[in-house]
C-alpha positions as CSV (number, residue, x, y, z in Angstrom):
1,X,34.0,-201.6,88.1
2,X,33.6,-198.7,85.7
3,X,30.3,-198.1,86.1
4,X,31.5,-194.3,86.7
5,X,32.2,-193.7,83.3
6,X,28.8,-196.2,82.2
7,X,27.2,-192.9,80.7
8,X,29.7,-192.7,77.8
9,X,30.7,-196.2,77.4
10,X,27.5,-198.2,77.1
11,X,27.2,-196.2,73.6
12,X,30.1,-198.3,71.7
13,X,29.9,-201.3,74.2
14,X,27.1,-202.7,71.4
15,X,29.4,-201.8,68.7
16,X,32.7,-203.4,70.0
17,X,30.0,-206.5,70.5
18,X,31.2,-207.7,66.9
19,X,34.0,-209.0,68.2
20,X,32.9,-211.0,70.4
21,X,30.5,-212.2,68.8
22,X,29.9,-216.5,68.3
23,X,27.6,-216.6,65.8
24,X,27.8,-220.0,63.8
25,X,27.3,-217.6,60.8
26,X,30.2,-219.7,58.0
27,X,31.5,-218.4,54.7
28,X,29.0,-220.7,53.0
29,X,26.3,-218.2,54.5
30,X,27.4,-215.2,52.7
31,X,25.5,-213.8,49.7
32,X,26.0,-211.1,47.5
33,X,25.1,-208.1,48.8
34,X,22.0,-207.2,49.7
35,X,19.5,-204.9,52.0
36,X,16.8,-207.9,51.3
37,X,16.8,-211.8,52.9
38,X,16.3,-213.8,49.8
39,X,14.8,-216.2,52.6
40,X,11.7,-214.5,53.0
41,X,12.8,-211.1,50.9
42,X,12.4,-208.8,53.9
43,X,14.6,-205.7,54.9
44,X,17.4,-207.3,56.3
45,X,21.2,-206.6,57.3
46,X,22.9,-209.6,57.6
47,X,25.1,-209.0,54.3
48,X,25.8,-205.8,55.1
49,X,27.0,-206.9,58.4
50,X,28.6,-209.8,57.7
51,X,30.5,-209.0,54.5
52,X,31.0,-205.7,55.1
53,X,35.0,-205.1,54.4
54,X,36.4,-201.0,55.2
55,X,34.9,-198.0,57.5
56,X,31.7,-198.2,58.2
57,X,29.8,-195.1,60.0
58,X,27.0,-196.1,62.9
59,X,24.9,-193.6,64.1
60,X,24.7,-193.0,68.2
61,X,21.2,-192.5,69.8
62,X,21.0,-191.7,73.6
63,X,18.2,-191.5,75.7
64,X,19.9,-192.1,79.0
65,X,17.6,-189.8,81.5
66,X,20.2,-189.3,83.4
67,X,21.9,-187.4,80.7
68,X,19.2,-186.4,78.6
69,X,18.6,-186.6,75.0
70,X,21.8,-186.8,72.6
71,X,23.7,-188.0,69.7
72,X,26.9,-189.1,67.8
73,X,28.8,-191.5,65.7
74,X,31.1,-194.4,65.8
75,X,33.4,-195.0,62.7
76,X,34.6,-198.6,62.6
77,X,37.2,-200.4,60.7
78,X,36.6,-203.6,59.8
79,X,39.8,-205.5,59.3
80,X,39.9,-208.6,57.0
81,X,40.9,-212.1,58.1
82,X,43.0,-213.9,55.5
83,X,43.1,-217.6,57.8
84,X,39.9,-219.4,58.2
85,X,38.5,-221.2,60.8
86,X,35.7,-224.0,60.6
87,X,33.2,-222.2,62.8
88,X,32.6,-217.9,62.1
89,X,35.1,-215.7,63.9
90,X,34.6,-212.4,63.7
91,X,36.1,-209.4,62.1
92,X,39.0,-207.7,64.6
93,X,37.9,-204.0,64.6
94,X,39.4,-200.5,65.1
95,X,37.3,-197.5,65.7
96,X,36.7,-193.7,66.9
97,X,33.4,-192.4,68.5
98,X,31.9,-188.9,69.8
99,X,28.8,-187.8,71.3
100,X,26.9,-184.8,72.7
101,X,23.6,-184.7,74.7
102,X,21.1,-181.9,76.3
103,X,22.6,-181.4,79.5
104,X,26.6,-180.9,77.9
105,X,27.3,-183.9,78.6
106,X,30.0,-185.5,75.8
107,X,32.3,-188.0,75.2
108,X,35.5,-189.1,72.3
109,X,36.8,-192.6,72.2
110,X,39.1,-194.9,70.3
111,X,39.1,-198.6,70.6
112,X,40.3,-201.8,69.4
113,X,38.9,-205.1,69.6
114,X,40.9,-208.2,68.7
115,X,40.3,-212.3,68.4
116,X,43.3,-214.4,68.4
117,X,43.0,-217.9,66.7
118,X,39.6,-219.7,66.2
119,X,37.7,-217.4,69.2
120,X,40.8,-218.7,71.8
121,X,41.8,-215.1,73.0
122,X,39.1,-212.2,73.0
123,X,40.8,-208.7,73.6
124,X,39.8,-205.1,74.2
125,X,41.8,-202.2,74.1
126,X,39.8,-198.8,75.0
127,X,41.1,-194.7,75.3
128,X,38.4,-192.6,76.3
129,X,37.6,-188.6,77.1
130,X,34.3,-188.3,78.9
131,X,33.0,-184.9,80.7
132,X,29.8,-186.2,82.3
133,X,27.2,-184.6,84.2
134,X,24.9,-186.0,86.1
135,X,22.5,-185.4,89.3
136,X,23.7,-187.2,93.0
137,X,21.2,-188.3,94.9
138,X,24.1,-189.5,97.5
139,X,24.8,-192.8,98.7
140,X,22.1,-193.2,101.3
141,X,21.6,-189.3,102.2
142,X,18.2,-188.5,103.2
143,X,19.0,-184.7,102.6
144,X,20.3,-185.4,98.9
145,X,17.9,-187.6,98.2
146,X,15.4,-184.9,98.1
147,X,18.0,-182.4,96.8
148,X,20.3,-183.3,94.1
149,X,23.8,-181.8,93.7
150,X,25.0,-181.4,89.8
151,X,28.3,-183.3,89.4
152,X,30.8,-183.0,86.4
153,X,33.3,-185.2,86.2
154,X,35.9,-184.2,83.6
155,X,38.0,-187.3,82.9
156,X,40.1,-189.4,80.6
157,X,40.9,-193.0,81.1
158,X,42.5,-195.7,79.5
159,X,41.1,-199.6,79.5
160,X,42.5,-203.1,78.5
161,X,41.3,-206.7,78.7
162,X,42.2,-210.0,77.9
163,X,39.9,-213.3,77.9
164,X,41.3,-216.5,77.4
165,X,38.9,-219.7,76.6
166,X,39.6,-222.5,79.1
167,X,40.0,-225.8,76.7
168,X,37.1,-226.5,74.6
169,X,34.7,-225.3,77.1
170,X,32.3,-222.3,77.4
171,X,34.6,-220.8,80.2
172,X,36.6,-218.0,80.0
173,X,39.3,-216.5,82.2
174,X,40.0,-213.1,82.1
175,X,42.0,-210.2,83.3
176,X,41.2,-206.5,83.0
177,X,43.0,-203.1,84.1
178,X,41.7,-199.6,83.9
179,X,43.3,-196.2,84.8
180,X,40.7,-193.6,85.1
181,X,41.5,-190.1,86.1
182,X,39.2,-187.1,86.4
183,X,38.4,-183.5,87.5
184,X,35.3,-183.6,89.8
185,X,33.6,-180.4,90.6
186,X,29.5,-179.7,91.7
187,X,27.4,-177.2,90.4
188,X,26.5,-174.0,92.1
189,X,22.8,-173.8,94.1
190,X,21.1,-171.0,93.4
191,X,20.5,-168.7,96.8
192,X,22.6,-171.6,99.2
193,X,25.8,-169.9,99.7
194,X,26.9,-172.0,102.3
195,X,26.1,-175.1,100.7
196,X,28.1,-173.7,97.6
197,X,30.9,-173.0,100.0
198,X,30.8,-176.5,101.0
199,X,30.4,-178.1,97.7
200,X,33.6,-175.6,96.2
201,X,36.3,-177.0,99.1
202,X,34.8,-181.0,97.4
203,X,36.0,-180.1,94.4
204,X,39.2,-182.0,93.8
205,X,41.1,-184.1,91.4
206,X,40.6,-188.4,91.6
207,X,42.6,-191.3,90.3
208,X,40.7,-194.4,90.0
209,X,44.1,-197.4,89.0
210,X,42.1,-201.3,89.3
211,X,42.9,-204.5,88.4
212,X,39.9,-206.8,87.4
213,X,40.3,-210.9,87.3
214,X,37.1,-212.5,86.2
215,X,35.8,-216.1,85.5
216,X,33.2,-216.3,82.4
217,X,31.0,-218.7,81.1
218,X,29.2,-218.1,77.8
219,X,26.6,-221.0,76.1
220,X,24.4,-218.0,74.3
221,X,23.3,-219.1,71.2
222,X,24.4,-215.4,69.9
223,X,25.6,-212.2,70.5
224,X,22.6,-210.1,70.0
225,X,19.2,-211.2,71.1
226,X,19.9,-214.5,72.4
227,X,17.1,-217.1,72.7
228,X,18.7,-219.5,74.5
229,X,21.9,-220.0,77.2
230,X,23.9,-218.4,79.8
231,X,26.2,-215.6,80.6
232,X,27.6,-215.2,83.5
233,X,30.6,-213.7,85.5
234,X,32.1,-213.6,89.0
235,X,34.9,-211.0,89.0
236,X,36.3,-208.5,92.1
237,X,38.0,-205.3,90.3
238,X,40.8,-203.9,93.3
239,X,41.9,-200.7,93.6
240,X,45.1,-199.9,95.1
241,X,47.6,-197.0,95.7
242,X,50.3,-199.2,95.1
243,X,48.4,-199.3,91.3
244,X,48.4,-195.3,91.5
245,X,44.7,-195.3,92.6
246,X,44.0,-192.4,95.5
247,X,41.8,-195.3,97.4
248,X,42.4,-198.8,97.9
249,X,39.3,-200.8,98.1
250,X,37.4,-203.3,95.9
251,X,33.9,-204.4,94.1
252,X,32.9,-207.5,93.9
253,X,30.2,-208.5,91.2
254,X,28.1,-211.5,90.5
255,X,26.3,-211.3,87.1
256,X,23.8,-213.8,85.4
257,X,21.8,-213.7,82.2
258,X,19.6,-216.9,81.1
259,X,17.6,-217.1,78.2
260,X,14.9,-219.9,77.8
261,X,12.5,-220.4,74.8
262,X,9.4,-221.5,75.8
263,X,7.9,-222.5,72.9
264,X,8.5,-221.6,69.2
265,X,7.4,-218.0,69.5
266,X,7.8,-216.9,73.3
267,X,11.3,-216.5,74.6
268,X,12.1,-215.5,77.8
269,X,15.1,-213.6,79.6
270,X,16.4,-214.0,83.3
271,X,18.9,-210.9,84.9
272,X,20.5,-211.2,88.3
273,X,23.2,-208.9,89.3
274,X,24.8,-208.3,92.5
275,X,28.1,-205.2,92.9
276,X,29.4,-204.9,96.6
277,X,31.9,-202.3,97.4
278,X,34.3,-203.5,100.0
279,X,35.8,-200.3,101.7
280,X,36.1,-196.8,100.3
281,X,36.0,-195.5,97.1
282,X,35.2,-192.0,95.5
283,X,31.8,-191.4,95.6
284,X,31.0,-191.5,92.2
285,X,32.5,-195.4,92.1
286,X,29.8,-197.0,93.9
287,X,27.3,-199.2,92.3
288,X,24.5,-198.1,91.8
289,X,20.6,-199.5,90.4
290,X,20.5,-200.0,86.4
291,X,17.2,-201.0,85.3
292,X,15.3,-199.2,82.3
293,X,13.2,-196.8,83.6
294,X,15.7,-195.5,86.2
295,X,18.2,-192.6,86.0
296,X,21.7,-194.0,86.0
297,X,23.5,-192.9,89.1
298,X,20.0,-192.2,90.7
299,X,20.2,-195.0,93.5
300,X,24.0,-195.4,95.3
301,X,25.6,-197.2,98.1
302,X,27.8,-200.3,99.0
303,X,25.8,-202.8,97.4
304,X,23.3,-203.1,95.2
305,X,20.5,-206.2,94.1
306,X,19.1,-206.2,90.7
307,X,16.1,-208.7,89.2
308,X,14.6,-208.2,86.0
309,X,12.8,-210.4,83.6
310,X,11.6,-210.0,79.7
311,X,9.5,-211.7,77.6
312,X,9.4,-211.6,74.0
313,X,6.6,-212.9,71.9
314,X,6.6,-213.1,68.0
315,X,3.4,-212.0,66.6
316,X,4.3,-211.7,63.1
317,X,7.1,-212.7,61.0
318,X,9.9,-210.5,61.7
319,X,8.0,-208.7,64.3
320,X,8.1,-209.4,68.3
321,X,6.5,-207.2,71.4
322,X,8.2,-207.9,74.6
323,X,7.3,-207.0,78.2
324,X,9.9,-206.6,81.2
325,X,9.4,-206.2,84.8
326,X,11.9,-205.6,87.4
327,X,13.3,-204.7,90.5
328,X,16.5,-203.4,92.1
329,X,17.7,-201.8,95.9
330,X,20.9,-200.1,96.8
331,X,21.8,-200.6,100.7
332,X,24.6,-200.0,103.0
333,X,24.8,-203.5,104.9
334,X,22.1,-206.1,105.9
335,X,21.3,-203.8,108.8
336,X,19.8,-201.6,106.6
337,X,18.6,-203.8,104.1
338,X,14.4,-203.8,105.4
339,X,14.5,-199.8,105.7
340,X,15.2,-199.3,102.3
341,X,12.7,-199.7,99.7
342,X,12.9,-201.6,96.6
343,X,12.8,-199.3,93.3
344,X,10.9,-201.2,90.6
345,X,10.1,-200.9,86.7
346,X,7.8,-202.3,84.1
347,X,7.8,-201.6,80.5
348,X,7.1,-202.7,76.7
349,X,8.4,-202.6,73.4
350,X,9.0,-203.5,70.0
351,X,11.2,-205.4,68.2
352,X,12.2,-206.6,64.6
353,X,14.6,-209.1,63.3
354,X,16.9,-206.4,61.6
355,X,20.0,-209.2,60.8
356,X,18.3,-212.8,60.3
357,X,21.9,-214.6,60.2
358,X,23.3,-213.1,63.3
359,X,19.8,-213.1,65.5
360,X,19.8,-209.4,65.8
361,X,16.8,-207.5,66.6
362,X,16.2,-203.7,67.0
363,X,13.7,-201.3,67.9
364,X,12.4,-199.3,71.2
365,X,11.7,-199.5,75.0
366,X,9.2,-197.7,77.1
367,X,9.7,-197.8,80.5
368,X,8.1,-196.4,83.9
369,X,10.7,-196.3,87.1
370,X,9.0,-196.3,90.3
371,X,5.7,-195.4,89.2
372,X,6.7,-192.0,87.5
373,X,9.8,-191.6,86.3
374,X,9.4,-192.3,82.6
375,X,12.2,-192.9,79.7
376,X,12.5,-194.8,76.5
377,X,15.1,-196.5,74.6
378,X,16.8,-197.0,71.5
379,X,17.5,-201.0,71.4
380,X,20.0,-202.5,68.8
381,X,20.2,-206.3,70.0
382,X,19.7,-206.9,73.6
383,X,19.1,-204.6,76.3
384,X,21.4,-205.7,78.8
């Protein structure tokens, strides 16, 4: 549902991950401190993570093309857990983060993420200030396609959600709201007065109030990189004036993510996600494709297909190369479905096991969208 403000938020999504994390990491797993595994004495950051206790600074790397190059910082407060629970829980956290990149794009945050008893209640509390700018290709315009406009959206939001574990099971209920409001305004074009005429009177001021009930079921064997089980989620965000939202309409989404080892050194990853607007929203609200390789925002409409798999192989102790492959369309109805075509990515990279106890991996994506778009990425655990 706030896909709009995806830009700013997918840089601290990883890092308010800790909290959700079910690692079966227990206190008889922590060491003394130390930048080295004693298991195999490689460069390794599961103490650091795991025991770390106070503020701890993590550095932001963007490489979003649709927002070009950029930076920042997150500084997160570890707070310590005095009960203790027979599997790991991990540490509640409260944090602040900024950011900058090429095209003045920039963002502020302050979060809080929060796990009540032994991983029964999973909370996230978000306050955010993003002023993003980004090309629109329009939602199924043949004249924008060709000729981007240069939005800004100048906005400030506020987010909160709640997931309660169903029994003893992997399912999760949950219930999310967000209030978003922002400024929108287009760029001027250089020698189109007219069009800049047109695009000045679209300038206006949006309110974006939803509510977001969702089902989840989570058998991941971590957090991070998972090698093995499912995530998935049905949920329908609604929009509403009687919420304070300008436009009353809703978006339904269908998400799955499976992970299946194949043998003791190939793991594979399965992604299928569905979005479908059901009546009106603000243009910038619409789904849209999100594959690597592909500019956010760059493909729009009422509902969009995703497909995309990866393979990881480990070649060499700590060190893995994986391969993806993927596919994604954004269509109006089922009318229009055959007359659109299907944007499509493949890529590689390269990973190493950077936090043995939690199953976390790092390193970098390349990626060609569509034959010649090209981008690469900064990965710290998985990359969806």
């Amino acid at each position: 549902m706030y896909k709009y403000f995806l830009l700013f938020l997918f840089l601290f999504s990883g890092v308010c991950s800790h909290a959700q994390s079910d690692s079966t990491a227990t206190e008889k797993n922590k060491k003394k401190f130390s930048l080295r595994d004693p298991e195999d004495n490689a460069i390794d950051l599961s103490s650091y993570l795991i025991d770390f206790k106070g503020v701890m600074p993590v550095p932001i790397i963007i490489t979003e093309p649709a927002v070009g190059y950029g930076g920042g910082v997150a500084l997160i407060y570890f707070h310590n857990r005095k009960k203790k629970y027979n599997s790991y829980v991990a540490p509640n956290l409260t944090g602040v983060a900024g950011l900058g990149t090429q095209n003045k794009t920039w963002g502020a945050a302050a979060f809080h993420t929060h796990i009540f008893g032994e991983n029964r209640v999973r909370t996230t509390t978000a306050f955010f200030l993003p002023k993003v700018r980004y090309d629109y290709y329009g939602n199924d315009s043949e004249l924008l396609s060709k000729n981007p406009v240069t939005v800004k959206l100048n906005s400030w939001g506020v987010f909160q959600e709640a997931e309660l574990r169903i029994a003893e099971s992997k399912f999760y209920a949950g219930l999310a709201y967000m209030y978003f409001k922002s400024n929108v305004s287009f760029d001027t074009i250089p020698g189109k007065p007219l069009v800049n005429l047109i695009l000045s009177r679209l300038n206006s001021n949006s309110v974006i109030s939803t509510i977001k009930p969702m089902l989840v079921y989570d058998s991941r064997d971590n957090n991070f990189t998972p090698t093995k089980g499912i995530n998935s989620e049905l949920s329908i965000s609604h929009s509403a004036k009687w919420l304070g939202s300008d436009d009353t309409y809703s978006t339904l989404k269908t998400d799955f993510y499976g992970y299946l080892p194949i043998g003791s050194k190939v793991f594979s990853g399965w992604r299928f996600n569905g979005s479908y607007m059901l009546g009106e929203g603000p243009f910038y609200a619409y789904p849209f494709v999100s594959l690597r390789g592909i500019p956010a925002m760059r493909y729009q409409s009422d509902n969009v297909l995703v497909a995309e798999t990866e393979w990881r192989y480990n070649f060499y102790r700590r060190w893995s190369v994986v391969g993806f492959t993927g596919v994604g369309k954004a269509f109006k109805d089922l009318d229009t479905f055959s007359h659109i075509d299907f944007t499509y990515t493949v890529g590689s990279g390269i990973r190493y096991k950077l936090a043995r106890l939690l199953g976390l991996h790092s390193g970098v994506d390349f990626a060609m969208g569509n034959g010649k778009d090209f981008a690469f990425y900064i990965v710290f655990g998985s990359s969806w």
